[in-house]
C-alpha angles and dihedrals in degrees: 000000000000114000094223139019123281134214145190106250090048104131105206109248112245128176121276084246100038104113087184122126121229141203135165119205133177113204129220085269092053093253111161120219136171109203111204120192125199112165085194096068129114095187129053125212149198134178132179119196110196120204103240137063155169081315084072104060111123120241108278098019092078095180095021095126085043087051092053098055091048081053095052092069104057098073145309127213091261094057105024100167100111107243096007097126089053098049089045102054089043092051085058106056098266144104131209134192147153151222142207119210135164107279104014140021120221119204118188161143150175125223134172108285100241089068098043101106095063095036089061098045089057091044084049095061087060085081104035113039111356118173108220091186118209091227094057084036089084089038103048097045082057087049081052083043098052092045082052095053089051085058100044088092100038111114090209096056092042096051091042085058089050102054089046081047089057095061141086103300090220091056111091080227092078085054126120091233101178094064123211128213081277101057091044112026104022119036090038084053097057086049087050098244130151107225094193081053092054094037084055086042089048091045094050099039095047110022098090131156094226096065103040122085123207129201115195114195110197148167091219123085121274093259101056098043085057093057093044085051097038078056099043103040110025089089097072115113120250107194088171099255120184119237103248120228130188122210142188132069101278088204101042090117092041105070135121090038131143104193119185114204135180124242134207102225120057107271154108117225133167118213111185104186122189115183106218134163116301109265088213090082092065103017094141074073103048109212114170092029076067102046089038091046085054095037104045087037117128113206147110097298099021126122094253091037081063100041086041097058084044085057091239100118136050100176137010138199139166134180148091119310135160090030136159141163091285105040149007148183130221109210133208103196112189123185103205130208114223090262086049094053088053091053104044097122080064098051089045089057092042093050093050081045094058086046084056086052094054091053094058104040084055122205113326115220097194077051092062093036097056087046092040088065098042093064099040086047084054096048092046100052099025118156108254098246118207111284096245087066095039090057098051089047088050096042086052096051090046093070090048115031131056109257100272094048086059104104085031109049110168094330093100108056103173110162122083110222117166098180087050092056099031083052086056096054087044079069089053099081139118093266104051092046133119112192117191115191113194121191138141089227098075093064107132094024102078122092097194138073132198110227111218102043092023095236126162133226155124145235127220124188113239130189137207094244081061092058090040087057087040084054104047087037096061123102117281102259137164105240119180150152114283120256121251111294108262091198102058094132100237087184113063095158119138107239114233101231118192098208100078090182118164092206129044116266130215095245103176142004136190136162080267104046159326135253127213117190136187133166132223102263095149116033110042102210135129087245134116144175128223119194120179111175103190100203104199117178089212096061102071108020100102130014087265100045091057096040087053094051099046084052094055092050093053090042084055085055093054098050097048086049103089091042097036103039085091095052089060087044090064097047089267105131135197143170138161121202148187114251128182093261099035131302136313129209117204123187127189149160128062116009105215097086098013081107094059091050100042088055095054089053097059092040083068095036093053087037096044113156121179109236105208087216104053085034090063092039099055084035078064090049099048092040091052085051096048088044086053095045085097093058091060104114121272094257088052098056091050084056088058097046089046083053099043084056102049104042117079108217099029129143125215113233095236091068094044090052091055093055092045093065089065112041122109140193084269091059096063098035088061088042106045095064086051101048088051097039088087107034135164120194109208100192132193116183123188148180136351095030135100117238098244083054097054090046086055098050096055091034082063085045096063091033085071112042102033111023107051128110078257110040106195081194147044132183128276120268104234088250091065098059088106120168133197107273122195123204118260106237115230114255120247093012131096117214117207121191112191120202126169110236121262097242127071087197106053122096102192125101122208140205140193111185104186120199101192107193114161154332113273108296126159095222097042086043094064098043092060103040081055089058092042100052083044104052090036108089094031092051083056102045092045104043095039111021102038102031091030092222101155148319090251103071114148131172108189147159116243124218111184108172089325101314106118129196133142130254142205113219118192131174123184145160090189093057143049121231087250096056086039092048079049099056097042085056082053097052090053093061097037082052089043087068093047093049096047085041090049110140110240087239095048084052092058092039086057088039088055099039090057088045091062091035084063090045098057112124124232117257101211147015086248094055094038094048093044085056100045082045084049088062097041089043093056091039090244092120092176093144086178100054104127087057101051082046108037072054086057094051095057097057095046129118131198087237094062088045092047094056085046094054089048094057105039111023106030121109106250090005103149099232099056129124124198141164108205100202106193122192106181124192116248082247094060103047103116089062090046101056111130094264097133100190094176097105083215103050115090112207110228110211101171120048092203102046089044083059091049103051101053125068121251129241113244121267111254078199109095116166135247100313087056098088120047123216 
């Protein structure tokens, strides 16, 4: 359903710097498609976007639309070889998902453009004949179970649930939409009926061409991608179906509640939930875009900017969300402090104060007006994002917004209209209000239990007589509207810069830092990046040393917040963050006023103080993240062990976590001096700015922190140039390190299985990236679709510092880390057959596919510049990289991958080197125990003499001598 009529003559709105071509069609089936053209693209891209989703499951089949969309993928008549879209779309450079929501479900993928046509016509039998097999029927709905097991301890997905719980139970918003082998195998079952029969039944009765809407995103002219899809798609059925609504307001009889719950991670968060009409229906106003814009503001005068100086909130944010046609919710979402979780009946009342505000200031026109141009500033000059993400964004417009409104969406809101957002605000009251009130603390003290995720909690009646006392009750605080936004870019000229380098260049070195440069010559717009990586030798040399320093560079953060919010309102970024060897502060966005900010962040950070109370309150924060840290899932934790074993000089988080319970203010005061007294600044500027003008801004840099009559900083000895360093593993042995998971409550097992293979070398580079595109897709489809181990089921490649290998990354609540180790053993050998067995013509079509992989251009300043960083951060620096090996490529025989594959991959090979990381369930723990029956796996059972007894890889980091001007 369009929210809004549309007419003939509409011309669909496209940003002032988008050179794409666009077209909409309708088929004979009525079928509606936008054709987007773009001849300098390297992917191509399709999405479908089907009318109906999880709200359609019929009573008793909870995840039967998300089943099916796990179903579509297996195989049509067409293509009946089980997994061959997938591989084929993998083997040629692409990927391809999909996603069920509420009211739609999106199916999609990219893949290199020169295999589009066939791709497309695979993705196209989807939607005319698809097999669903019976035998992949058993084994699919486990592969819906196991996603939902990962999800069983998210807090996100369980309070989610919650909130959908807390709702009229004859509203398809109270439903369990994932499904689980009991919604789906079990419970069917006992009723006697056939799932496979009622997900046909579901696919005939709802997948019709009339409400599903298709984007083609193509290299080819616009003609000729309307023939290929007039051929491809016009056989889809249209049975006529009507687009189903649902209306009502699901929470209508669940209002004026306070319900505590208990999450699984340690927190306190406060979630206060109005549900309002939907903003949709007058998005060219703009309504909640311009509540959530005041309330979630966060500077001097806001709402956070108060809760923030009394210590109660560490993060704020306020806007729409779950919403549809018929409904919708604005959400106030408030992390609290532990002071804060102990005041909420005073934020509550300072919130509704500020709403109060709001009422009485009435709407602001100059408000509107400044938000008004900054998103009309952001469309206009938007970065261009890869294809496969455009045309989701575009399929899912197409089902909400009148045709010229496609590529926009809400992000233009143009008319100013006070009584639509002042009606808005009217929703906002004590007696429309859900509050939901998440903390650890009130285990024990809840009488309820959600049924599908298990979590507890408990509901309490408020009034608004309750909110009025809250209100009245709250500390005495000046809120008020932010001022005019200082950072709104006025010049939004593109600089004509002389260097037109395709690489960056080393522009300029001193004893203090260095300084890369490299120009926009692809992108034209008024944007930059900034990137200043302080490397000190002090901020990462003990536990302490790298707590405190991490600490600094959040404290830094917080006191740039109130000054810098506006900037980020106005597309202007910043971030500094902690690093291994120090921090690092990275500005981007538009260039015009990116100076002024750059010069404020090194002001705090040269006239840094510790404040005791924002100290103790960030010390909270980091303490909470170190304590969750076992609650990260199974598979992430084996990441962080395989980490902890390769990287020299690095520190476990247990023992982090020790030294952070007794630092103090003090602490950091004495260390911050220190951590800043050697520096080196390792710099990378980009984009819309002028050489001498990158050269200023790092000679004030050093001006600052190296030349006054005071210098905070001197440069580095020689000796101190130190770089990150990873173990070289031992040929022909397999080391295994066995952990019990963190969690006695969670069921689910994990394996990493590392295959470390060489030092960055173009030949051997290649080598391994071929291996890796073509086991991919079959190491998927054999280890989770066909064994069914787990929905976490990742083949990789793996870069530390430079040092590459692939890994093998399982995670699964049916199978133990040993089985798991065993059948990954068993793929290799089943992969090594198919490699030796490889047709002449599948080996060049891999070979091509990677090529154009490497070719493919950068979409943006932001991904360009996080590559080319990528190079100067190892110390690689190989900024032509895609060319030597694209080179290599080219050269390269089956034979030659074949012997490397002999040597490094294959299971058993001698010279392999590999690093078996298994995280085994409580449950699991007899056949876990550390037996390693392999003659050739060592068992490691100590992460630091294990360090210490390997040799480490050089460093391709060198100094400042490394690089010559």
């Amino acid at each position: 359903m369009a929210a809004g009529k549309e007419t003939p003559e509409e011309v669909i709105i496209k940003p002032r710097n988008d050179t794409r071509n666009y077209k909409r069609i309708i088929l004979p089936n009525f079928l509606q498609v936008l054709l987007i053209t773009d001849p300098d693209t390297d992917k191509c891209a399709a999405s479908m976007n089907v009318g109906v989703g999880a709200f359609s499951d019929p009573e008793g089949l909870e995840g039967l639309a998300h089943f099916l969309e796990h179903m579509l993928f297996y195989a049509s008549e067409k293509y009946p070889l089980e997994d061959d879209y997938s591989k084929y779309i993998s083997e040629h450079g692409g990927r391809t998902n999909a996603y069920t929501s509420s009211e739609h479900t999106n199916y999609y993928f990219d893949v290199n453009a020169d295999c589009f046509e066939e791709a497309l016509d695979r993705f196209a039998q989807f939607f005319i004949k698809p097999l669903m097999s019976s035998d992949a029927t058993t084994r699919e709905i486990k592969a819906v179970d196991s996603e939902n097991q990962k999800n069983l301890l998210s807090d996100a997905w369980r309070i989610n649930q919650l909130q959908k719980h807390l709702s009229a139970e004859g509203h398809p918003y109270h439903k369990f939409s994932t499904g689980n082998w009991d919604t789906l195998e079990v419970r069917p079952k006992a009723r006697g009926v056939d799932t496979r029969d009622e997900l046909l039944k579901f696919y005939r009765e709802n997948y019709s061409a009339n409400i599903m809407n298709l984007v083609v995103y193509s290299k080819e002219s616009l003609d000729k991608i309307e023939s290929s899809v007039l051929s491809k798609f016009q056989e889809i059925r249209n049975i006529n179906c009507k687009q189903l609504s649902f209306p009502g307001q699901p929470c209508s009889e669940h209002l004026q509640v306070l319900v505590k719950t208990v999450p699984i991670k340690r927190a306190h968060k406060l979630r206060i939930t109005w549900p309002i009409t939907p903003g949709i229906h007058h998005y060219m106003e703009g309504p909640s875009r311009y509540l959530g814009h005041l309330i979630g503001h966060e500077g001097e005068g806001s709402l956070f900017y108060i809760l923030k100086k009394l210590g109660w909130a560490n993060s704020l944010s306020a806007g729409e969300s779950d919403w549809t046609v018929d409904f919708s919710f604005f959400k106030v979402v408030i992390d609290l402090s532990e002071a804060g979780h102990a005041n909420v009946e005073h934020i509550i009342g300072l919130l509704f104060r500020y709403i109060s505000l709001l009422q009485q200031s009435g709407v602001c026109k100059w408000i509107f007006d400044e938000l008004s141009a900054i998103c009309e500033m952001t469309f206009h000059y938007q970065d261009k994002i890869p294809p496969i993400d455009y045309v989701v964004k575009c399929s899912s417009n197409m089902q909400l917004y009148p045709l010229k409104d496609w590529l926009v969406g809400s992000s233009l809101p143009s008319n100013f209209a006070p009584s639509v957002i002042q009606s808005m605000l009217n929703e906002l009251t004590p007696n429309n209000v859900r509050i939901f009130w998440e903390s650890t603390n009130f285990e024990g003290h809840t009488d309820l239990t959600e049924p599908w995720y298990g979590t507890a909690y408990s509901v309490e009646k408020i009034t608004g007589a309750n909110i009025q006392e809250w209100m009245d009750k709250a500390p005495e605080e000046h809120l008020h509207l932010p001022s005019p936004n200082v950072f709104i870019p006025t010049d939004l000229s593109i600089k004509n810069v002389q260097v037109k380098a395709s690489f960056p260049v080393l522009l300029r070195k001193s004893l203090y830092s260095r300084l890369w440069y490299k120009p926009d010559t692809a992108f034209s717009t008024p944007k930059a990046f900034v990137k200043l990586d302080f490397y000190c030798p002090f901020g990462g040399n003990s536990p302490e040393a790298n707590v405190l320093t991490d600490i600094s560079a959040r404290l830094l953060m917080d006191y740039l917040n109130e000054y810098a919010y506006d900037a980020q309102v106005a597309g202007l970024y910043y971030g500094i963050s902690h690093t291994d060897n120090g921090f690092q502060v990275t500005l981007t966005g538009y260039s015009h006023k990116l100076r002024i900010l750059l010069e404020t962040v090194i002001e705090k950070i040269t006239t840094f103080e510790v404040k005791p109370d924002r100290f103790y309150v960030i010390k909270e924060l980091v303490t909470k993240q170190y304590e969750n840290f076992k609650f990260q899932q199974p598979y992430q934790q084996a990441m962080y062990y395989c980490s902890l074993l390769l990287k020299d000089r690095s520190w476990p988080w247990k023992d982090e976590l020790e030294v952070l319970s007794v630092l103090e203010p003090e602490d950091l005061s004495r260390l911050y001096p220190q951590i800043l007294s050697r520096t080196f600044i390792e710099c990378y500027v980009a984009g819309n700015i002028k050489p001498s003008e990158a050269e200023s801004m790092i000679e004030h840099v050093e001006n600052i922190l190296y030349k006054g009559s005071k210098p905070l900083s001197q440069p580095l000895f020689p000796s101190q140039h130190l770089a990150n360093r990873i173990v070289s593993l031992e040929k022909g042995v397999i080391y295994c390190y066995t952990k019990e998971g963190l969690n006695p409550s969670d069921d689910n097992s994990a394996l990493l299985h590392y295959i470390q293979v060489h030092q960055d070398e173009f030949k051997l580079n290649i080598k391994l990236e071929l291996v890796a595109l073509i086991a991919k897709q079959p190491a998927f489809h054999q280890l989770r679709s066909v064994e069914q181990l787990g929905y976490i089921t990742v083949l990789m490649q793996r870069n530390d510092s430079g040092i590459r290998g692939v890994q093998f990354i399982i995670q699964s609540t049916a199978k133990g880390p040993k089985h798991i180790e065993s059948r990954v053993q068993a793929f290799l050998k089943m992969f090594e057959s198919k490699l030796y067995e490889m047709p002449d013509d599948e080996f060049k079509s891999n070979v091509t596919a990677l090529i154009e992989m490497k070719l493919e251009k950068h979409k943006n300043l932001r991904e360009e510049s996080g590559y080319f960083w990528r190079e100067i951060q190892d110390g690689t620096l190989k900024f032509d990289r895609k060319e030597y090996e694209v080179a290599a490529l080219k050269q390269l025989t089956k034979a030659e991958l074949i012997q490397f594959f002999d040597e490094h991959i294959k299971a058993g090979a001698p010279q392999k080197k590999s690093l078996s990381v298994q995280v085994y369930a409580t449950a699991q723990s007899t056949e876990n125990a550390s037996d390693v029956s392999d003659c050739n796996m060592i068992a490691i059972d100590d992460v630091f003499s294990f360090r210490r007894s390997r040799p480490l890889y050089g460093s391709f980091k060198g100094g400042i001598g490394h690089v010559k001007l």
